[in-house]
C-alpha positions in Angstrom: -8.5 19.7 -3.7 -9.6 16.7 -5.1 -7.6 13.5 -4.3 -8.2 9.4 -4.8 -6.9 7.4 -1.6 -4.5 4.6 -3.0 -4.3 2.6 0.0 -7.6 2.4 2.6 -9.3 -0.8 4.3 -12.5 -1.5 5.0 -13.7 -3.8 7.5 -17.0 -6.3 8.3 -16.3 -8.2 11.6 -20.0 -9.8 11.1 -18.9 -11.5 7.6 -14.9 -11.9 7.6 -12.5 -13.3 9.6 -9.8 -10.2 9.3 -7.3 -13.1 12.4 -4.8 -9.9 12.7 -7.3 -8.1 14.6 -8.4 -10.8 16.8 -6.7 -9.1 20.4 -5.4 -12.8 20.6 -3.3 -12.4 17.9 -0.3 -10.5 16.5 0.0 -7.7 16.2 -0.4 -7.0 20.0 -1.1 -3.5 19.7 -2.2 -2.3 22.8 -4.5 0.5 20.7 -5.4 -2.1 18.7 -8.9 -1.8 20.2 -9.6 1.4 18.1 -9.2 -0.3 14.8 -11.6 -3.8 15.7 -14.8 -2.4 14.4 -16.4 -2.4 11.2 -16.0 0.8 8.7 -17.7 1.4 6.2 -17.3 3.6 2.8 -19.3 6.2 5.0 -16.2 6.7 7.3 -14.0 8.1 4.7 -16.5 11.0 3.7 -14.8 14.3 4.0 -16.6 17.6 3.5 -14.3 18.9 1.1 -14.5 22.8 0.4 -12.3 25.2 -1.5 -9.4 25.2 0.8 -9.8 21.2 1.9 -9.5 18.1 0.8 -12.5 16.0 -0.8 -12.0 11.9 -1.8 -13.1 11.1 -5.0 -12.5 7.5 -5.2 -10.0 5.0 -3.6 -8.1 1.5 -3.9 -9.2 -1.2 -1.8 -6.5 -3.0 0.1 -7.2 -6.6 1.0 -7.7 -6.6 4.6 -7.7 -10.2 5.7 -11.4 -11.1 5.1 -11.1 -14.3 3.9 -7.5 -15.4 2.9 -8.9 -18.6 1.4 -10.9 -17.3 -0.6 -9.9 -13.5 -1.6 -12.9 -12.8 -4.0 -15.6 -12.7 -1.0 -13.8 -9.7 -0.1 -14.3 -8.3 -3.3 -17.9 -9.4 -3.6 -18.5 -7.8 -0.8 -17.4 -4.3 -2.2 -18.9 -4.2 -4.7 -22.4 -5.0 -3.2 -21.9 -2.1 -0.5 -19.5 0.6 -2.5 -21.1 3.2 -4.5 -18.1 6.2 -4.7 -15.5 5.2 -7.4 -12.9 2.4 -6.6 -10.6 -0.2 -7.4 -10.1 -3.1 -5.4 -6.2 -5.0 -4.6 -7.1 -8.9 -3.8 -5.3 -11.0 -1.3 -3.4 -14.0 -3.3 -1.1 -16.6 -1.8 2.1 -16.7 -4.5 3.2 -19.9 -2.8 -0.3 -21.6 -4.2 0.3 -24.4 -7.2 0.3 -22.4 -10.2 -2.9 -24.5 -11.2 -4.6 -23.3 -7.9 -3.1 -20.0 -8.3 -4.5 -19.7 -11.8 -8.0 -20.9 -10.4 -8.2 -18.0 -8.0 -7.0 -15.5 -10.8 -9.9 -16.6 -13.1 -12.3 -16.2 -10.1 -11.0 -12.9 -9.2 -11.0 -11.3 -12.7 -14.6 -11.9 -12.5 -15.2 -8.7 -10.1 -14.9 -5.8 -12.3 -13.0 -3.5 -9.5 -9.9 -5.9 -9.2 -6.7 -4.2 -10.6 -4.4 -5.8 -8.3 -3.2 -8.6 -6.0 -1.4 -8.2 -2.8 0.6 -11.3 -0.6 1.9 -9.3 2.9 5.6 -10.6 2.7 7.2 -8.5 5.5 9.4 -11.3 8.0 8.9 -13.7 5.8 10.1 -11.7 2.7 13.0 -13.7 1.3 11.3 -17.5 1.8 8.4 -16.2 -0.1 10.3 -14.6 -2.9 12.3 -17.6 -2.9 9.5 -20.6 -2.8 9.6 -22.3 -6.4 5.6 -21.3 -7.2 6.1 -17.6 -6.6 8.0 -16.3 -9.9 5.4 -18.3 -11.9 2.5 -17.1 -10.3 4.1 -13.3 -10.3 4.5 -13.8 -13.9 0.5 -15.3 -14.0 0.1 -11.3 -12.9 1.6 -9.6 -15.0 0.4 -11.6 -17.9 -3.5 -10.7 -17.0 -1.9 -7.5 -16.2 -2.8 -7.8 -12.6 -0.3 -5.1 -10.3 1.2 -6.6 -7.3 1.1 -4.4 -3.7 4.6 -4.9 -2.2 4.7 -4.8 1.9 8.3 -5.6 3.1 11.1 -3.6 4.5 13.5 -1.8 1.6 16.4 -2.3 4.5 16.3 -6.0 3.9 19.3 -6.4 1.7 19.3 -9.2 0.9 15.1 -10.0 -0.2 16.1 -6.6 -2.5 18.3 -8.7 -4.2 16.2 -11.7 -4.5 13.1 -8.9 -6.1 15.3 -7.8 -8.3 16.4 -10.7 -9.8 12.5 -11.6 -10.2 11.9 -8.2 -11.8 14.7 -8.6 -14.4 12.8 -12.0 -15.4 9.3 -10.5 -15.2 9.6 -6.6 -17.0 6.4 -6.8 -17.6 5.1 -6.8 -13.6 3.7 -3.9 -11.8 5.1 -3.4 -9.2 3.5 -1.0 -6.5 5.3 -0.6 -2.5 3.1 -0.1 0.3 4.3 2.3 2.8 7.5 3.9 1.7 8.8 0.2 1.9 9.3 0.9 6.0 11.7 3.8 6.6 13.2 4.1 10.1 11.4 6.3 12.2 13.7 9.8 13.3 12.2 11.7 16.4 14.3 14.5 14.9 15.9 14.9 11.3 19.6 15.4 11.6 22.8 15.2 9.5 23.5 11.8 12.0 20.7 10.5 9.7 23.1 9.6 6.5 25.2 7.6 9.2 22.5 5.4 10.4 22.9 2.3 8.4 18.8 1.3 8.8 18.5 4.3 6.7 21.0 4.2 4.2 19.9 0.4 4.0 16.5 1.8 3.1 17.9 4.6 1.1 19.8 1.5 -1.0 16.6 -0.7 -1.1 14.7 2.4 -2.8 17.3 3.2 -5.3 17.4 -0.2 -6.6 13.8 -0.8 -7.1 13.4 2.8 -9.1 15.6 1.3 -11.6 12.5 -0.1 -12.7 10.2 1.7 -14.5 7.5 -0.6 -13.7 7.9 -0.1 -9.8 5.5 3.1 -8.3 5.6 3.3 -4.4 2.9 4.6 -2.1 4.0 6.6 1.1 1.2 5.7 3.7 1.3 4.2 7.2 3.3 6.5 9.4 1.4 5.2 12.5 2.9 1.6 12.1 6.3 2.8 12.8 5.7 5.6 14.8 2.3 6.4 16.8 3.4 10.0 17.4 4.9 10.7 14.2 6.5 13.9 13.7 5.5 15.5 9.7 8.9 17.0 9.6 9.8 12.7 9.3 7.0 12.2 6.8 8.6 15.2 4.8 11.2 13.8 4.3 10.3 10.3 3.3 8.1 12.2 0.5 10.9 13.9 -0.1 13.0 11.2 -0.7 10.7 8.8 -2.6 10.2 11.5 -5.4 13.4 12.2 -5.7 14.3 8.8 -6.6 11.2 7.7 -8.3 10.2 11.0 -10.0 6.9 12.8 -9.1 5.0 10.4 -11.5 5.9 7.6 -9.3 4.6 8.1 -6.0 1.3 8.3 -4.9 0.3 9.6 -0.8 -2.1 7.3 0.8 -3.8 6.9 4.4 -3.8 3.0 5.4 -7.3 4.2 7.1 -8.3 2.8 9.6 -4.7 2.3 10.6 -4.0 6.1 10.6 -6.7 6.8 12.8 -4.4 5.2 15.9 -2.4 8.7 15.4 -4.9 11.1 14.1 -7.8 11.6 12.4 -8.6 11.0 8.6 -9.4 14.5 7.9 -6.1 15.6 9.6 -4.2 13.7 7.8 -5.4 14.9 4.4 -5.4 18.2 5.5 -1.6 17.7 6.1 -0.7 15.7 2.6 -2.6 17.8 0.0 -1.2 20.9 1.5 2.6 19.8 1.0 4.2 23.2 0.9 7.7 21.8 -1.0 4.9 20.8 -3.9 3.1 23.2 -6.6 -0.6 22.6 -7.4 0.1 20.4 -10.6 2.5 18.4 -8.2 0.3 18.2 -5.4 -2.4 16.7 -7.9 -0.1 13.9 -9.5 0.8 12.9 -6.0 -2.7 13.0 -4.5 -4.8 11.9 -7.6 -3.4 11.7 -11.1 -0.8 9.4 -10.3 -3.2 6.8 -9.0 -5.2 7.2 -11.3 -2.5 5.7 -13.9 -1.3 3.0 -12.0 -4.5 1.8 -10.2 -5.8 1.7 -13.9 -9.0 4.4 -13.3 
């Protein structure tokens, strides 16, 4: 089966910076040994055959090469990518709109830029509340940039700060990374619906698929839970199409991330073989869908 990777980074330690994975900084992931190397498009090869999975293209994640200035990231890409790809750009939405703007024009010059991320995560509701970032959101959407949103759906009250951005700004893309953080369940249970984390979460979800323009990407198991059980990751799918729609969700890896619980060829194997999906389902989640909102 044929599938594009929404969600993958690539790393050179000789030519960025990439401070997160520095072992004296956060995170302090004792594993965090296995992801400090370079990777290269080369890693992400699979051997696909009739009954596996084989990547056809994938979006770029910004990755922390050079915050300061986001387009070296890009440059460099482009110089060493040949398979198909698109390419998300690290922004700063606090920046002076006039410096903002700067970096837009420099980053629309790289033909593989479709989108921008800024990671918001603990510092979610300053960020979405600083007076630079609804102009320079709208600065997106008007060169019909897509913003990557990292930050936990359970945070109640930066939900209700992006939503009242989103009713200003209809016309921005909006695309979640990572299920928007679900809580991790060692075992699925009906104690789940009483767990306010998750019904938080469920809440957070429901709002944001009010909004046509909003797409999420379920990726990233290994950041909550190194030992992830699928059953979990079932139902997180599960739950994200049923609220968004099976046109609205796209699976992803977060490689090199996922290789801290298991390989990239394992985790493939596991999300194009979804047995709740048919084959036409399968393919929106795994490749069409991406296709459309990563603008292929």
């Amino acid at each position: 089966m044929q599938f594009i990777d929404p969600h993958i980074h690539l790393f050179d330690l000789t030519l960025g910076q990439y401070q997160w994975l520095k072992p004296e900084n956060p995170p302090f992931w004792p594993d965090k040994y296995i992801i400090n190397q370079n990777f290269s498009e080369a890693d992400i090869n699979l051997l696909g055959d009739l009954n596996g999975p084989a990547l056809s293209g994938f979006v770029h994640i910004e990755a922390g090469f050079d915050n300061q200035a986001p387009w070296r990231e890009i440059q460099w890409l482009e110089l060493n990518c040949k398979k198909s790809f698109k390419s998300v750009a690290c922004v700063d939405l606090t920046l002076s709109p006039n410096n903002f703007s700067t970096q837009l024009q420099t980053l629309l010059n790289y033909k593989s830029v479709v989108g921008c991320r800024h990671i918001l995560d603990d510092t979610a509701v300053d960020i979405l509340n600083h007076h630079n970032t609804s102009t320079n959101l709208k600065a997106l959407a008007e060169h019909q940039l897509s913003f990557d949103l990292q930050m936990l759906l359970s945070d109640l009250n930066t939900i209700d700060k992006l939503i009242q951005l989103l009713e200003q700004l209809p016309e921005l893309t909006i695309i979640i990374n990572h299920a928007g953080f679900p809580p991790y369940f060692t075992e699925i249970s009906p104690a789940l619906n009483s767990s306010e984390e998750y019904n938080n979460w469920l809440n957070g979800l429901t709002q944001l698929a009010k909004f046509k323009q909003c797409a999420i990407k379920c990726s990233g198991w290994e950041m909550l839970n190194r030992n992830y059980n699928t059953q979990w990751c079932d139902l997180v799918i599960e739950q994200c199409v049923a609220t968004f729609g099976i046109n609205r969700v796209m699976l992803s890896s977060n490689f090199p991330l996922c290789l801290l619980s298991k390989s990239y060829q394992a985790l493939w194997q596991y999300q194009t073989q979804l047995s709740k999906y048919n084959s036409q389902e399968l393919a929106k989640l795994c490749l069409e869908n991406t296709k459309h909102w990563y603008n292929f």
